[in-house]
N, C-alpha and C positions, 0 to 999 in steps of 0.2 A: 504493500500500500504506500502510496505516495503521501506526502506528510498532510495535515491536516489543513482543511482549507480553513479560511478566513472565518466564515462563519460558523461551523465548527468552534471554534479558537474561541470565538466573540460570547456563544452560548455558553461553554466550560466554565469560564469566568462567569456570568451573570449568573448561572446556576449555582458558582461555590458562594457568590459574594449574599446570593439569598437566602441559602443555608446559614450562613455567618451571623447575617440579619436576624433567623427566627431558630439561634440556638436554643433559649431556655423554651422546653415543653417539645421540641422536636427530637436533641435525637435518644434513642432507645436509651436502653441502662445495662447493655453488653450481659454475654457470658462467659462462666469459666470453663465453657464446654462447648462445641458445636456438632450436631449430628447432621448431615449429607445423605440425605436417603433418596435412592434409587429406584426405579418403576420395578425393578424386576423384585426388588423384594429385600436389599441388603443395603446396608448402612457404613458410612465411614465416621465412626467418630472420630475427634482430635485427641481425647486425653488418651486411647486406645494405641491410636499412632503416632504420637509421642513417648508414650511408655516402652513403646516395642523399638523404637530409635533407639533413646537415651540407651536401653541395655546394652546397644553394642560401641556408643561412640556417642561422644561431646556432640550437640545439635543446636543449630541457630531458627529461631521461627520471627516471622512477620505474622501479625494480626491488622490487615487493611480494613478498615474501620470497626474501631478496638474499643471506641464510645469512650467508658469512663476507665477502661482500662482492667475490667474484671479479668479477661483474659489472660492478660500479661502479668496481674499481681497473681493470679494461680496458679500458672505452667513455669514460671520461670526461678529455679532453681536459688537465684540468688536475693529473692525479693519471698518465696514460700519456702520454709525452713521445714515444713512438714512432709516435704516433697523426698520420695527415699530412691529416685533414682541414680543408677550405677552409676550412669555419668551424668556432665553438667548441661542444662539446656537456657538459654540465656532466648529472652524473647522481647521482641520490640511492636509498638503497636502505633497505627495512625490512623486518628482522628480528626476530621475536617475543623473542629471547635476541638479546646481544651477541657472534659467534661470531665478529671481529675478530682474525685470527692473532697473535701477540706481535713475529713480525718481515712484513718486505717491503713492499711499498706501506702506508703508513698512511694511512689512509682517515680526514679528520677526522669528529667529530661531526657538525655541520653537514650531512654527507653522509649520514650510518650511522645510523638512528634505531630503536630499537627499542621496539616495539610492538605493539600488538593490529589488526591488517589491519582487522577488523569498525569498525574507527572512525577510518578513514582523512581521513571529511570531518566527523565531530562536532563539532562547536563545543565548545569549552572542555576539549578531552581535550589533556594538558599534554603527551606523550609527543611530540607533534607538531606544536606552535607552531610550529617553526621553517618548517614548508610549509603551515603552517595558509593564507597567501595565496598560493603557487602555483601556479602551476598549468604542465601539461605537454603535451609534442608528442606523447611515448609513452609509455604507462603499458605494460609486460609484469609478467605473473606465468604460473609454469612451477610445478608439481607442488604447489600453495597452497593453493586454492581449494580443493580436496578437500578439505582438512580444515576446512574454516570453518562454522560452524554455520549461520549464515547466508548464502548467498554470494549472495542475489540482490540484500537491504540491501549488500554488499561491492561489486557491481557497479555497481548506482547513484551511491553515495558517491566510487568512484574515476572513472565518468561525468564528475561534475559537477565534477573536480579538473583535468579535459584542457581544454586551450585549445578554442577556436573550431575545427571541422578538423583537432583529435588523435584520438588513436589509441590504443583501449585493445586490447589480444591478450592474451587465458587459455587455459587449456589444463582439461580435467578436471574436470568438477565433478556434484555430481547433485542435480534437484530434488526433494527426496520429495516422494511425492504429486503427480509431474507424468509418470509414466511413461502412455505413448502419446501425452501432450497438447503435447508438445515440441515436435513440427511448425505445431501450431494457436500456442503463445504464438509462435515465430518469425515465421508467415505475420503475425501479428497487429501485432507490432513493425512490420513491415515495411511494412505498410499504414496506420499511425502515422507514416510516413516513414523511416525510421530506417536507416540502410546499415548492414546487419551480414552478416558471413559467417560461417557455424557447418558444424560437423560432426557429427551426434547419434548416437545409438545410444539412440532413440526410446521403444524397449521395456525397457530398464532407466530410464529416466529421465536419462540421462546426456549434458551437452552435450562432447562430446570439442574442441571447439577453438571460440572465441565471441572474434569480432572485429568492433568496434565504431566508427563515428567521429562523434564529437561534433558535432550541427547545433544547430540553435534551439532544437528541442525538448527538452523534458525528458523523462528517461526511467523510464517506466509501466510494469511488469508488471501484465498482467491476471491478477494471483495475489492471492490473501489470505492471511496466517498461519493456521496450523490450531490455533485454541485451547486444545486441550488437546495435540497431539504437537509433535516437532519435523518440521514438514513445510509444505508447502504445501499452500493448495486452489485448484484455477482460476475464476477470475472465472466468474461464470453466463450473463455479456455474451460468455463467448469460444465463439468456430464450434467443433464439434467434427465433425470426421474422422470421418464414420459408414459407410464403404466397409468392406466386409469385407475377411477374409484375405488372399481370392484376387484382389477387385478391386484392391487395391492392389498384388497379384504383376502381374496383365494390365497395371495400369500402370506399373510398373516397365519392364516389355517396351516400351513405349513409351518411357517416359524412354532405356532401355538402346542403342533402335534408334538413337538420333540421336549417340550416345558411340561408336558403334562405325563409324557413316559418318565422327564428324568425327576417329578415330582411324586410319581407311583400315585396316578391319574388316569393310568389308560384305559383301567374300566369303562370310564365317561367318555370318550372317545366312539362309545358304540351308538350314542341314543343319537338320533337324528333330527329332532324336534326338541325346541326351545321348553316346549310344554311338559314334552316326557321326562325332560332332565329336573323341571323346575315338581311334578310331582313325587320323584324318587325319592324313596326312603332314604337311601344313598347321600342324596344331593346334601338334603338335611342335617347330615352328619359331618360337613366340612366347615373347617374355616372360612373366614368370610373372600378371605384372598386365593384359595381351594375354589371356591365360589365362582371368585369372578373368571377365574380361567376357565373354567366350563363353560361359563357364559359366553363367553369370548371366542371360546372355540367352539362350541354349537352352533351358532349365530352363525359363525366364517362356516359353517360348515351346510347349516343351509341356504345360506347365500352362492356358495361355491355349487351348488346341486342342480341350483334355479341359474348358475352361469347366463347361459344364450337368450335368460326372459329378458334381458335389458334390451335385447335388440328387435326384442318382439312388438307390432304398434301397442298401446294403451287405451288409444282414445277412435272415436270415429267409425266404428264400424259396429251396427247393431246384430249381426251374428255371433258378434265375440266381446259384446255389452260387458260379461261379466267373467272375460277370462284372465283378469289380474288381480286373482283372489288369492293366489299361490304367493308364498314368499321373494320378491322382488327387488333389489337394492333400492330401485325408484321408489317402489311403493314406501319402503322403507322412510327413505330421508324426504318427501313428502310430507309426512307429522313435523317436518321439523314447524312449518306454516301453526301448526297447533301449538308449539309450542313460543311462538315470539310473543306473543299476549299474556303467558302466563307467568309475569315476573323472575321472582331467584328460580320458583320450581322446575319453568321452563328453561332456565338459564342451566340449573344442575344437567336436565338431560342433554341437552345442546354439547357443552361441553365434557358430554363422557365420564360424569363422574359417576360410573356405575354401583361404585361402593355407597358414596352418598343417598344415590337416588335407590337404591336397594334398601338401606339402611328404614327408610322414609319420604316419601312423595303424594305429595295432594293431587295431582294429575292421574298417575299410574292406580293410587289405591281408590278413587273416586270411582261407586257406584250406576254413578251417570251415565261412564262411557263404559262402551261394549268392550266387553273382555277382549275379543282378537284383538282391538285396538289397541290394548292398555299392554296385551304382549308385543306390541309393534314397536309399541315406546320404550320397551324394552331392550328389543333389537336397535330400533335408533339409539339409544345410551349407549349401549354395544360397539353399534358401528363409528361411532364416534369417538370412542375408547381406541378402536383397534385404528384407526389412521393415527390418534393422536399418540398413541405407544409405542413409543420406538423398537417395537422387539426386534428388528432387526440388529441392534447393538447391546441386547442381553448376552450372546456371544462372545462379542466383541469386547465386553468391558470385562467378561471373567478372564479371556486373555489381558489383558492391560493392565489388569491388577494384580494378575500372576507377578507379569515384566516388573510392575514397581516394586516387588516385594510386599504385597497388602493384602490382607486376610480380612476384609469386611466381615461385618456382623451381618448375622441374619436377623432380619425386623421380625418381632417376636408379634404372631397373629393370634387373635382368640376366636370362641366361635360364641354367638349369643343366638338369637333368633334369626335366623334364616334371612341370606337379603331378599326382599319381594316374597316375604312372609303370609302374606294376603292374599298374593296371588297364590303359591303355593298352599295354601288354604283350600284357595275357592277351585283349585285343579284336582287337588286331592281327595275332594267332598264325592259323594253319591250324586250323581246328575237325577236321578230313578225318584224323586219327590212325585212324580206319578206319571208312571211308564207308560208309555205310547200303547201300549196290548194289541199293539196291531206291527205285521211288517208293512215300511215304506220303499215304494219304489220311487226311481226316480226319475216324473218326469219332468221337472224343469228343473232341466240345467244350465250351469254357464253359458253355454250358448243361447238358450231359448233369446228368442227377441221380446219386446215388449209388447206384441199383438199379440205374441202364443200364452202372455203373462196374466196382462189386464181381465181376461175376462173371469179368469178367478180369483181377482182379488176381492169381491162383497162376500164370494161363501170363503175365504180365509180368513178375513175380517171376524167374520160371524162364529166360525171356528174357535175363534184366537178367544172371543170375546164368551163362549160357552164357559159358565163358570166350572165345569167339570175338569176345563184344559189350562185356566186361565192362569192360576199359579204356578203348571208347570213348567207353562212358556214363557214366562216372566222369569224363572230362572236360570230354564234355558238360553232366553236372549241377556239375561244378566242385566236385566231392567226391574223396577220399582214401580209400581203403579198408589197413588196416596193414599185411596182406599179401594174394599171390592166393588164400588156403584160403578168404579169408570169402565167403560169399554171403549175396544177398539176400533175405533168411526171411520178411516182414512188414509191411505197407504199411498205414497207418490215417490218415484224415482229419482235420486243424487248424485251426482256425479261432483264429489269433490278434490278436486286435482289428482284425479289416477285411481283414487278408492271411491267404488262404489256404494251407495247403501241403500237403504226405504227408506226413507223417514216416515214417521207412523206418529198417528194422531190419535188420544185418546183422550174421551169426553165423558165427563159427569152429568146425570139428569138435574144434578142441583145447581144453583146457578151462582152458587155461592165458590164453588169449586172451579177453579180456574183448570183449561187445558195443559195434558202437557204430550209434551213432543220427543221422541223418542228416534234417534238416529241407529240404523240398525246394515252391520254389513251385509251386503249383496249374498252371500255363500251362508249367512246365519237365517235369509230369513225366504232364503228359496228352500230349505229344509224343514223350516216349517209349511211353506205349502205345498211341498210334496207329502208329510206327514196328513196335513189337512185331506187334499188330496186321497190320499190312498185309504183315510178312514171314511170317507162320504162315496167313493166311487170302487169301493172293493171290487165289485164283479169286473166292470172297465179295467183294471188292475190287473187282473188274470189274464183277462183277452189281452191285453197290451204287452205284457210279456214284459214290464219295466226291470230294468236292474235293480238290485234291491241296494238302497241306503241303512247303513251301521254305524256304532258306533264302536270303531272295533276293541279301544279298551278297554271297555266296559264288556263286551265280548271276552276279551281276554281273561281278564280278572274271576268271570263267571266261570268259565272252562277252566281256570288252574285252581279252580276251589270244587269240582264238579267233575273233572276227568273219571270215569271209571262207572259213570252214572247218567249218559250224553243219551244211552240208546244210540248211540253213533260210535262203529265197531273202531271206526280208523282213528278215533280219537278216544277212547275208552283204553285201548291195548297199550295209549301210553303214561295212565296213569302211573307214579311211584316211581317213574321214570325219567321224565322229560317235564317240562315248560313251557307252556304256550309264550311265546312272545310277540307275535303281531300275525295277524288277519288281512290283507290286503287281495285287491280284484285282482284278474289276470285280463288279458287280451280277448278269452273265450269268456262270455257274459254269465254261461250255466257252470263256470267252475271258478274257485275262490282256494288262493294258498294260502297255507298256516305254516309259518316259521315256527322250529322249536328248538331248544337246546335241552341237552343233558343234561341232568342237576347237576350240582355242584363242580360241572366241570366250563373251561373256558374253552373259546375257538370257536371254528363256523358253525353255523346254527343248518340245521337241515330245512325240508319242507317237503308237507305233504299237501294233496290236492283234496277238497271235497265239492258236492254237486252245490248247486243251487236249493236244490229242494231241502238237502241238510244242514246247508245254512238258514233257511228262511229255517226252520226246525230247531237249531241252534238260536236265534233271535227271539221265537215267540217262548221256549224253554224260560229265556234269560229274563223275558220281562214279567212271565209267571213269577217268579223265583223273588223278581225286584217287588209285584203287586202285594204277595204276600206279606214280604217284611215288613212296606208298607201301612198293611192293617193291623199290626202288632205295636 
């Protein structure tokens, strides 16, 4: 980089001389410790790796804004008499203001320098003569750099202030004008030789954690000042990262898979569905950080499955009205629209804080909105997790902390309640609050168009609104009605940017009772009127020969409680045996495969074939089974 421009220079100044201005009540009140935590999970403290120096050799530390100087009166050997290192560690600190207490450790000058960070290694800058010649084992700065107007000149000049094999650790900082290119200048250092370990957050520009150790080289950003802002521009010599959205989600699933073998994970790696993971007993049982990586990798892994739907149309054609009800990257980041109105809560999911928003979320746990949705948002937190995640330098940085000689701590995780406890609640519940008693075939599908649709929507209405069905379907759709007077008066089609729905109208004969309105997905509430359907027009049903609609977990769950008792030989002979694990259609309409595994053993799952007619047989069994328990 070519030296700094004029205005540059001109901001440095104004920005230290206002700091100076609004010392008392600005700045912190420092520590005797700072910890540097990592995405992937591991921590570098200071007093850790200073302890593990001094045992082999005398060490020199800089603390770049040291505040009042906590740091310096703890670590350094000659000012903490408590301190039982083998050898001596002599430590200096600088602070923009003199923030020096009036009593307790009095930390001399010599030690305490206050100054402008930005001109750490300048030649002829007075404030700093007294380490103008030395040079250090470790340079730390903690909450700093953020404010520095320039922090990449800040980075360089305290480089070249570390001995032979020191060690610079920051925390925080952002390059304007480097947002998405964060990966590229890192990959590019790196391949400059350079052993650095970082933590990014790519998409805003921001390097969350940048740890460096001093070799031969000198060190080059491939950036240039931007002439007229305060920002940077990337060198025209640097690679850019030209993968799209989703290819870089499909490689995340890659990165993700080898984090979750070498975490003793891979179990999870089998479920396929955000939803299956989110109801296992399994899932339940991890840490919260266990947690996210499952999420992280299910998510990559249904989006990786549904690949080629990005390129599929979305809009404009009423034969295929409603065939982007399958997991989508678009459909996906689409909610993000839902969430710009929703203040911090929309703000957590936006920026991928999936621990947070797992933790608790007014959006996600709200009643209001239909479940598939509030799993979407889920996936959105997800996807915006995994671009903003550097995994690709979880690798990367266990090499480079090898090279320094650093044994990071692992960040110690607990597990309390489940993150997205609620929803894994409402996945794990009985759907069978009063079973369908009837099999549904199914005739409207994602394709139907809206003339094959409309003319049953008054007897689905009327259906919906039988109070015999009224509360099943209410829980079904994972909707609330205020009381039992309302029914459902009016169904009209939505197309809100990519996701379709009904919006559905229900009205009270009181008039005290206000309407309410009920946003309902395309794929939740064409299953109810095929259910409708197939209970008002059974004999039609037969003749039509419709594919039959299941639910096949619930399927599931029945048959591996029930094996040996089916009256169905091909599934009875494997009771004591085997597992049912999933029910899915085949190519041929009169046959349906059953996946099973072995108990208690792992590896490929088999599968056998049964007809149609033992399934519908299988179905009406399961909802006997659910009526019953029902009336007890």
């Amino acid at each position: 980089m070519k030296e700094r421009p004029k205005h540059f220079v001109e901001r440095i100044k104004y920005a230290y001389d206002r700091i100076k201005d609004m010392k008392h009540g600005y700045v912190w009140v420092g520590s005797s410790d700072y910890n540097f935590e990592y995405a992937e999970g591991v921590k570098l403290n200071t007093k850790n790796l200073i302890e593990e120096a001094a045992h082999e050799r005398d060490i020199t530390v800089l603390d770049i804004g040291t505040s009042n100087g906590t740091f310096v009166a703890a670590n350094d050997t000659d000012l903490n008499k408590m301190l039982k290192h083998k050898h001596k560690v002599r430590v200096f600190g600088i602070s923009a203001t003199d923030e020096r207490p009036p009593s307790g450790t009095i930390i001399p000058n010599e030690k305490y320098l206050t100054g402008n960070a930005e001109y750490l290694g300048t030649p002829g800058y007075e404030e700093f003569q007294t380490i103008a010649s030395q040079q250090f084992d470790y340079i730390f700065s903690s909450k700093t750099f953020m404010h520095l107007v320039d922090p990449v000149g800040a980075i360089i000049q305290a480089y070249d202030k570390l001995k032979p094999g020191g060690i610079l650790v920051i925390d925080e900082f952002t390059l304007k004008g480097c947002e998405g290119r964060l990966q590229d200048i890192v990959t590019y250092l790196r391949k400059q030789g350079h052993c650095i370990a970082v933590s990014l957050n790519d998409q805003k520009g921001t390097i969350e954690q940048f740890c460096i150790k001093k070799t031969s080289k000198s060190l080059e950003f491939p950036l240039e000042y931007n002439g007229q802002e305060l920002s940077y521009v990337p060198s025209p010599m640097l690679a850019k990262d030209n993968r799209s959205t989703l290819e870089k989600i499909v490689a995340a699933r890659t990165l993700l898979d080898g984090i979750l073998e070498q975490s003793g994970l891979s179990l999870y790696k089998e479920f396929n569905s955000l939803e299956a993971l989110l109801k296992s007993k399994g899932y339940q049982s991890l840490t919260h950080k266990q947690q996210e990586y499952c999420i992280l990798y299910v998510v990559a892994k249904e989006l990786s499955v549904h690949f080629r739907e990005e390129h599929k149309p979305q809009l404009g054609s009423t034969s295929t009205l409603f065939a982007s009800h399958s997991i989508s990257l678009q459909k996906v980041l689409n909610l993000k629209r839902m969430c710009y109105n929703r203040a911090g809560e929309g703000d957590r999911i936006l920026s991928g804080d999936l621990h947070g928003v797992g933790v608790d979320n007014i959006i996600i746990n709200s009643d209001h909105i239909p479940l598939a949705v509030r799993l979407n948002l889920i996936r959105l937190t997800a996807c915006q997790k995994l671009l903003s995640l550097d995994l690709e330098n979880f690798a990367e940085n266990a090499k480079a902390f090898a090279q320094m000689g650093i044994q990071p701590t692992v960040i110690e995780s607990y597990h309390d309640a489940s993150l997205f406890s609620k929803i894994c609640k409402i996945l794990s519940q009985s759907q069978s609050s009063k079973p369908m008693n009837v099999v549904v075939g199914r005739k409207f599908t994602e394709n139907s168009q809206l003339s094959q649709l409309s003319p049953y929507f008054i007897e689905t209405l009327n259906f919906m609104s039988n109070n015999q069905n009224k509360e099943y379907i209410c829980n079904m759709l994972q909707i609330k009605l205020n009381s039992s007077s309302y029914d459902f008066t009016k169904v009209e089609y939505v197309n809100n940017n990519g996701h379709y729905f009904f919006k559905l109208l229900a009205e009270s004969p009181y008039s005290t009772d206000a309407e309410q309105n009920f946003l309902i997905p395309a794929s939740q509430f064409l299953a109810v009127m095929n259910w409708s359907y197939s209970t008002i027009h059974r004999h039609e049903l037969a003749l039509e020969k419709l594919p039959l609609v299941f639910d096949s977990p619930t399927i599931v769950d029945y048959l591996n409680g029930n094996l040996g008792g089916t009256g169905i030989h091909v599934l009875d002979c494997l009771a004591g045996y085997f597992r049912v694990e999933e029910i899915s259609t085949t190519e041929d309409p009169d046959c349906f495969k059953i996946s099973i595994r072995k108990e208690g053993l792992e590896g490929a799952s088999q599968e056998i074939m049964i007809s149609k007619a033992e399934m519908s047989e299988l179905i009406l069994q399961q909802q006997s089974v659910a009526l019953a328990l029902g009336h007890h």
